[in-house]
N, C-alpha and C positions, 0 to 999 in steps of 0.2 A: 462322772458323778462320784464325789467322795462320802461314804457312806460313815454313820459314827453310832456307836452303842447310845454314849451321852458326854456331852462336856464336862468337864471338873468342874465343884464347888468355885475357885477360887475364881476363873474366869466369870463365873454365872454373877457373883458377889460385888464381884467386881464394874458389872453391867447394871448390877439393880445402882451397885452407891451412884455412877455416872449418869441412872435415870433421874434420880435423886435432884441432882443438882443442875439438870437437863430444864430449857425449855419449856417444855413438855408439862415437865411436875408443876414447874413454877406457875401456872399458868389458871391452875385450879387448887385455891388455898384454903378454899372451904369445903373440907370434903362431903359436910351433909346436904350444902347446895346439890354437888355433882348427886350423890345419890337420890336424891328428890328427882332432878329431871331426868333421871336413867328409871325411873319407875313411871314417871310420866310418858316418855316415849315408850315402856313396855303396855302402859294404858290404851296408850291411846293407839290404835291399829294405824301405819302408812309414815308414823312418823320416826322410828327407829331406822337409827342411819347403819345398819349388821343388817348388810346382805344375808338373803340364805343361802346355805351351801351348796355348790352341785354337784349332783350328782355324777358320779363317775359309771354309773351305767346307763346314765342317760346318753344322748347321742348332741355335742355340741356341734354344730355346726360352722356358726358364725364366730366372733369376737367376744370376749367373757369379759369387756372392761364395766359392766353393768354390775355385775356382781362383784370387782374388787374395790377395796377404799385402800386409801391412801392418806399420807405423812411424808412431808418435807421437811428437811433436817434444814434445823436455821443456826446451829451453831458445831459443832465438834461433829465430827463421823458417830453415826452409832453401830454400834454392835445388835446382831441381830435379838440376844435377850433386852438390850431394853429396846428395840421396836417390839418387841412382843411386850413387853410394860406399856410401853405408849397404847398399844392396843387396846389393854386391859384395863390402859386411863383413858379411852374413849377420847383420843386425841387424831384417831385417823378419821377420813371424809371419805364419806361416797362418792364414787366415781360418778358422775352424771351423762356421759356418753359411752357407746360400746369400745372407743378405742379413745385412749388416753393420751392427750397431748399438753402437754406443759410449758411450750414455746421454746425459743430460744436462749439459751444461756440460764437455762431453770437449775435450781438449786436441787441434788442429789434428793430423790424424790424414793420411800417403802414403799410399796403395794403389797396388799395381804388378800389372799381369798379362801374360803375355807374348801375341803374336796370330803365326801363321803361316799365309802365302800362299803356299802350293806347286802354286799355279794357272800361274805364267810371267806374272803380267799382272797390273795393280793392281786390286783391288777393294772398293767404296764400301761401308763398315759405318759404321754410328749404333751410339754408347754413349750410352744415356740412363741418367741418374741420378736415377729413380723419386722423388723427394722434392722438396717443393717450399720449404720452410720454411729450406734451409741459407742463410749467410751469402753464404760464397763457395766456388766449386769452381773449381779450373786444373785443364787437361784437358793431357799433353804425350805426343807420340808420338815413341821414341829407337829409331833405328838404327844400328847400329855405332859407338855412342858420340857421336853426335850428335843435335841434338834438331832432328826434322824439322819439327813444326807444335805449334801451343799455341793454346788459346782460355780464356777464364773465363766467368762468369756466376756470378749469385747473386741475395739479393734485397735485398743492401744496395747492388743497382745497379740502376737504371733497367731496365725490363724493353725499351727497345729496343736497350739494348747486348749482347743475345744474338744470336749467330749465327745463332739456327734459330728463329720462334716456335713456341714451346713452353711452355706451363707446368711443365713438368719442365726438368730441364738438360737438353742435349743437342748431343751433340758428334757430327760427321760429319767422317771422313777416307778418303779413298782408301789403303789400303794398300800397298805397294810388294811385290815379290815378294822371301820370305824373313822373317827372324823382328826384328818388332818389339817395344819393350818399352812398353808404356802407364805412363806415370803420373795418378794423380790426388791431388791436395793439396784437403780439405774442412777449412773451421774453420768454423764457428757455435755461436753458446750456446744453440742448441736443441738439442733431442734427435738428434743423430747418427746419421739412419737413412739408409743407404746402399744401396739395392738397386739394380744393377748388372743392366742389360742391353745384350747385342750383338747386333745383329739387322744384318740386309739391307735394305734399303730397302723394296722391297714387305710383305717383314716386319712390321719398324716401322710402316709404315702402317696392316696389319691391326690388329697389336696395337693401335695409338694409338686405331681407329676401334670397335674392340670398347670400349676403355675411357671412349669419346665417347659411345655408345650406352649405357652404361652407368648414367653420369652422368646423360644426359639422359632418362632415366626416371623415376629419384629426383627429380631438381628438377623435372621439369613435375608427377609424380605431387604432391608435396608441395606447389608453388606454385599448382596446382588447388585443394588443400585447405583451403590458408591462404586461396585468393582465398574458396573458398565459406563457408567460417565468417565472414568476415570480411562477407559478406552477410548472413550470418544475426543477426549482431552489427548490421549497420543497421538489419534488418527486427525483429528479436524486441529490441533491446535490452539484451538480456545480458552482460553484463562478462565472463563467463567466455569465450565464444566470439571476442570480442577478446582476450582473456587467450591461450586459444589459439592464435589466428592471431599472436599476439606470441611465441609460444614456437617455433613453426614459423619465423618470420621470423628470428627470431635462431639456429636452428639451421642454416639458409639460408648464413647469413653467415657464421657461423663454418665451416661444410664449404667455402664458396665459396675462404673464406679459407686454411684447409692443404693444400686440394687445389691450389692455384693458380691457380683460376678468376680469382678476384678481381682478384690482384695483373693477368693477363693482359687481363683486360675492364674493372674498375673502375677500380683504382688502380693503370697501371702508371706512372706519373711520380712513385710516393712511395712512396720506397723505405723511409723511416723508417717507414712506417706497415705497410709490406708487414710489416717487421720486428717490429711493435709490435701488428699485426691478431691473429694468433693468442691472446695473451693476455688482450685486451681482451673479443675475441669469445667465449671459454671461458667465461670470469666471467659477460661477458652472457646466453648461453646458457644457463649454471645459475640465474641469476639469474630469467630469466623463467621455466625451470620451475618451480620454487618459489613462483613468485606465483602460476602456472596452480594448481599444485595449492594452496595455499592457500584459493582463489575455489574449486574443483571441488569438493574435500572440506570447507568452510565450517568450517577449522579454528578460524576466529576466536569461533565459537560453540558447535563441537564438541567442541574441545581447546584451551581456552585459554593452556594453559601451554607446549604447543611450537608453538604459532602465536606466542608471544611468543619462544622461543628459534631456531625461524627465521629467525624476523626479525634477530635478533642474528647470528644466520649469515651471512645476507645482510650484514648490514653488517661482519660483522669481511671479508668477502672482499672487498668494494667496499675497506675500506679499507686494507688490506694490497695492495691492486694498486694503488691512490694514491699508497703509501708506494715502491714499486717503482718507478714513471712520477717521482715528485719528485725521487729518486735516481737515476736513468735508470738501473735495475741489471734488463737483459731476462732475466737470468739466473733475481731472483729472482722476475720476475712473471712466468716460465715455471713457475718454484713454485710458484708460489699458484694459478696458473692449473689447473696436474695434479690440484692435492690440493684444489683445492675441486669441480674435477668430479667427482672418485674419491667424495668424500663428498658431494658433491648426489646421485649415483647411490644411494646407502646411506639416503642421506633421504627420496629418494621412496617407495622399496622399503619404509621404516621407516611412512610416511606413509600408504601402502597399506593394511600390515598393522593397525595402527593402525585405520583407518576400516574394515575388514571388522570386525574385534571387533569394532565399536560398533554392527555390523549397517546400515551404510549398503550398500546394495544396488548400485548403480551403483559401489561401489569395487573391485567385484570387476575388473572391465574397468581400473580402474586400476593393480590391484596386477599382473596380466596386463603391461600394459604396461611398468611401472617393472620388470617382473622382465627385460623385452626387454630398454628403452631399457638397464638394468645390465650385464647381458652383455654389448652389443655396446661399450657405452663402456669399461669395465673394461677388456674384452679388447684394446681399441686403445691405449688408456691405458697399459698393461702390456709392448704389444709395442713403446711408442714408447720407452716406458722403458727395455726389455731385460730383464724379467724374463721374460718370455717368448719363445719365438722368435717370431720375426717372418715372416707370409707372404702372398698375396695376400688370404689368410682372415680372416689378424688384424687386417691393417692397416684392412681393410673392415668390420670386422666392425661399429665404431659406425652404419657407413650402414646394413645389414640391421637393425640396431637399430633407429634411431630411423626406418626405414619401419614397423616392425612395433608399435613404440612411438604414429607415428603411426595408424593405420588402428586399433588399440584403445582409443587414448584418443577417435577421432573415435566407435568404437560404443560408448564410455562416457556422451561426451555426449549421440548419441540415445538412448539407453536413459535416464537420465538426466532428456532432455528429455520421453520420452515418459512416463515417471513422474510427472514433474511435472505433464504434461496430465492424465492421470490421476487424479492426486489431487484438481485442480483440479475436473475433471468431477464428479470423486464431491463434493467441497467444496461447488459449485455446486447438485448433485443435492440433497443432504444440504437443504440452506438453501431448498428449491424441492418437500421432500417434506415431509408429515407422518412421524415416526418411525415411529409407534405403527402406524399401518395402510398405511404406504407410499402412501396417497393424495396428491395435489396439495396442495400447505396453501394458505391464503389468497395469498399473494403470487404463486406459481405458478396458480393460479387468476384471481387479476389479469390475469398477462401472456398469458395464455391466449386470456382473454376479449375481452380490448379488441379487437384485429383480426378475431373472429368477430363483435364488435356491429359493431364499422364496415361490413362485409358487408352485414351483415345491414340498416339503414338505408339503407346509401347505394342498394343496390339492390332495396328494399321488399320485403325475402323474409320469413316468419316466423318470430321467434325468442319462447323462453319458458324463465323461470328455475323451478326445484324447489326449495324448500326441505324438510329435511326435520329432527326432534328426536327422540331417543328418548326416549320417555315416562320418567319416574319412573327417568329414571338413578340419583339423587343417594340414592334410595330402594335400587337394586342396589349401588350401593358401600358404602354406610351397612351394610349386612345380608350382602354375602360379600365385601366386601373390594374395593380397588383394584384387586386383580390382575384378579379374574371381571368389575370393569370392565372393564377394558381386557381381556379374552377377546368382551367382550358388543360392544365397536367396534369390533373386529378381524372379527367376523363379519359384522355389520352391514356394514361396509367391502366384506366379501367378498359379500356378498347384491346391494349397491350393485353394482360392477365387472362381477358378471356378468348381472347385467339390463341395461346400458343400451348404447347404440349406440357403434362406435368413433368415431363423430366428435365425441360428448358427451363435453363438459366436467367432470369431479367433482371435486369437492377438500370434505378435513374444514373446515368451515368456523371451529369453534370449540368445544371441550368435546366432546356430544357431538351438535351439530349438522353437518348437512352439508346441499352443496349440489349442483345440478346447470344446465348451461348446455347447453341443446340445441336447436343449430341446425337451419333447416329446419323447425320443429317448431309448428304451432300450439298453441291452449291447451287445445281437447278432447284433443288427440293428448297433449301432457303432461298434462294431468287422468290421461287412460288408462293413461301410465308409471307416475304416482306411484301410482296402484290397485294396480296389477302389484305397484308393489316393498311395499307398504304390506301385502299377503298374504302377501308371497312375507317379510317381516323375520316376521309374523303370525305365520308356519309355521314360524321357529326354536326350535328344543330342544335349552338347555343344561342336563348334569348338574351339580349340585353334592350330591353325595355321595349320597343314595339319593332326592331330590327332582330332579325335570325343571322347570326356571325356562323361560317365556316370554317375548319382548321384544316391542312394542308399540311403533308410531312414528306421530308427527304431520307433515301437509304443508301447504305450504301453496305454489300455482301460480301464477305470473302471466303473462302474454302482450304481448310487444311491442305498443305501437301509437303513435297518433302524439300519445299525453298525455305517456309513457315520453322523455325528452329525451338520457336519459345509461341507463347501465347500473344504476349507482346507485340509480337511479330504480326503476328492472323489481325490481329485489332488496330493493328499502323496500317492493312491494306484495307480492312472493311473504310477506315478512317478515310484514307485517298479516296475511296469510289464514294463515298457523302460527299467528299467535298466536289468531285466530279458532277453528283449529281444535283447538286445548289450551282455549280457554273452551269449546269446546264439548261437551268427555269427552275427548278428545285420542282417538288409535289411528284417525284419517279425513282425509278429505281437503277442502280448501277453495283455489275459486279464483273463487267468485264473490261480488258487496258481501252477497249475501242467502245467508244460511248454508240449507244444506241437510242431508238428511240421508248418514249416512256408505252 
């Protein structure tokens, strides 16, 4: 804060001739009109546009844009003696909401409010100016027509030429006792939002330390998130979870960026960029959402026509903020920046809907989220703009979003991810089952097996394979049909399953042969099983219409030993004794070189 006794005559003189021929004067040519309706609005009580002052030992709480008026310079820069002439010609306007916004690309905007100290004794208030994105703000404090102290800040300046670190502006003066009159002069080509607080010093600090706490939930919650996707993307591979952790990172950036983090931690020596961040970062922003969702909802093979039109999206915004940066016009890649967010919000939302029709499952969580992340951007979007009022709700409102934004699309992904196991499983299942009878098919019966013969060998325990074929299938499909085949395997299957041990191996081995691997098992003990099941298939009775059909199966046994080299081997001799025991009438059992009787 630069404090000053009083300005020289010449400057002062020199401020009235410029109000003189200012706007302002010109504007009001009959001065006994002006004085007629300035007695009329002190008449009439509610219509006098001069706020009352506030009190400095009152306790502000909220936002003080209720009490400031304001003046927009429409020609030449003014000096703050003639803003205080403008004042004094009743050319400034009440503020009509508690925080003050003036759109985008608004013309260098005063604000005056007046402060009294009817304490006897000076007392230290901080004005912060809640926004972090403006150009420049001059802060001046005038008493009895002098101007006591002045400070600027902004972020087309170096962030250590602030008086206070702060990522906001923020001005601190001791007040004198009696009534002072504030000025403040903001010009930037960004959106003109001006929310306006007085506080006390311990004040200030809570508030500051509430809105510290605040922040730092959001960004460790989110940079948690992004670090553990971004793990998951090393270990699993998945583009998407990169894709993600790139959407989160760029959202990082760009809140870092209009909140002031950035400029205050990252970049405070570059002030062009302080200036030039918000736009850059908005594009990028929407930019990797769109790709996320792209890779999420696999538009490129779901909907190929607005995966192609995206795309264009994508590039017409890329390239209209190029055309803005060539032109160095921040005004208009503040444009491109607003209204390609407004519509990347509308495209995700569209992108949602889109992939629920088409019954993709996991997009339900998506469209969940796109309907947050939309609200909360829209609505800050809207209040930066000034179509809406502006309040601590609104201007927050994209952070509650794109938390809520995140945390749906991270249970989009497991959900997602866990379908995809899923499917996988059943895929795997699928390829490692027989259809028909849900048994083991050969391949699943391979992988089975190997690790029970190695056992079984290395530690000289007894193993023994079952083969077994049902008689005169070819004979049952030939005479009622494929179908009552496949009723007469599905039984068989079911006769199999519930005779043999859980630790036995069964799988269809091929038509309608099947096999059996049972560990632990000598060759009488398996002789004895295939008896068992070889009655037990004996004793099945299927109807076919007023006739009771029987089925009949052939076996044939073989027994580990140290001729047997591979498994291969054990399952070429069970093979020769089936086929032994089909020459021999088939419906018996064979497991020795000299045929016996069944």
């Amino acid at each position: 804060m630069t404090h000053m006794n009083d300005y020289d005559a010449g400057p002062r003189q020199a401020g009235r001739r410029a109000y003189e021929r200012s706007p302002a004067r010109r504007v009001r040519p009959w001065p006994w009109l002006r004085h007629f309706a300035l007695l009329l609005l002190t008449l009439i009580p509610g219509l006098a546009s001069a706020a009352a002052p506030l009190s400095l030992a009152a306790v502000h709480e909220g936002p003080i844009g209720a009490s400031v008026s304001y003046y927009q310079e429409t020609g030449d820069r003014l000096v703050v003696e003639q803003a205080a002439a403008a004042l004094a010609a009743d050319s400034f306007r009440p503020a009509a909401a508690p925080i003050l916004n003036f759109g985008i690309g608004a013309r260098p905007v005063w604000l005056h409010f007046s402060v009294v100290n009817d304490t006897g004794e000076p007392l230290q208030r901080q004005l912060t100016v809640e926004t972090t994105w403006l150009d420049r703000v001059e802060f001046y404090v005038r008493q009895d027509g002098r101007t006591l102290a002045m400070d600027q800040a902004g972020d087309s300046l170096p962030f250590s030429h602030r008086s206070v670190d702060s990522r906001h502006f923020v001005f601190r003066h001791s007040f004198a006792p009696g009534r002072s009159q504030v000025f403040i002069r903001v010009q930037t080509p960004d959106p003109m939002l001006v929310p306006l607080y007085l506080h006390a010093p311990e004040q200030a600090r809570t508030h500051a330390t509430l809105q510290q706490y605040s922040y730092g939930v959001l960004y460790g919650f989110l940079l948690a998130l992004l670090i553990y996707n971004l793990m998951l993307y090393a270990g699993l591979g998945m583009p998407r979870y990169g894709l993600y952790s790139l959407y989160l990172g760029a959202f990082l950036l760009m809140n870092v960026a209009y909140t002031g983090h950035g400029f205050r931690w990252l970049w405070p020596d570059s002030p062009g960029w302080a200036q030039w961040s918000n736009p850059v970062l908005m594009v990028l922003y929407g930019v990797a959402g769109l790709v996320f969702a792209m890779s999420f909802l696999e538009t490129r093979r779901n909907f190929p026509r607005v995966h192609r039109a995206v795309l264009a999206y994508i590039g017409a915004g890329v390239g209209l903020l190029g055309l803005a940066a060539l032109f160095s016009s921040q005004h208009f890649a503040l444009l491109v920046a607003f209204s390609f967010v407004t519509l990347f919000t509308l495209i995700m939302l569209s992108l949602g809907l889109l992939a629920v029709r088409g019954g993709m499952r996991a997009a339900r969580y998506f469209l969940l989220a796109a309907v947050a992340a939309m609200a909360g951007a829209a609505t800050t979007a809207l209040a930066v703009w000034g179509y809406i009022p502006t309040s601590l709700w609104t201007y927050r409102a994209v952070d509650l979003g794109m938390l809520l934004d995140a945390i749906l699309l991270a249970l989009a992904l497991t959900y997602q991810f866990r379908v995809g196991q899923s499917e996988r499983r059943l895929a795997e299942q699928l390829a490692r089952q027989d259809p028909l009878t849900g048994m083991n098919n050969r391949r699943a019966f391979t992988d089975a097996a190997r690790p029970v013969w190695n056992i079984a060998r290395r530690q000289g325990h007894p193993l023994a394979v079952v083969l077994l074929d049902i008689d005169c299938f070819k004979r049952i499909n030939d005479s009622y049909g494929h179908a009552y085949g496949d009723k007469v395997l599905i039984t068989v299957a079911e006769v199999i399953i519930d005779t043999i041990r859980k630790q036995d191996v069964a799988a269809r081995w091929g038509g309608e042969e099947f096999i059996l691997l049972l560990p632990e098992t000598g060759l009488e003990e398996a002789a004895a099983l295939a008896e068992r099941l070889r009655q037990a298939i004996e004793a099945i009775r299927l109807r076919w219409g007023d006739d009771i059909i029987t089925v009949t199966a052939s076996f044939g046994v073989a027994g580990r030993d140290v001729e047997h080299s591979n498994l291969d081997s054990l399952i070429s001799v069970a093979d020769k004794y089936l086929y032994q025991a089909k020459h021999d009438g088939r419906n018996r059992v064979r497991y020795r070189p000299v045929a016996s009787a069944a």
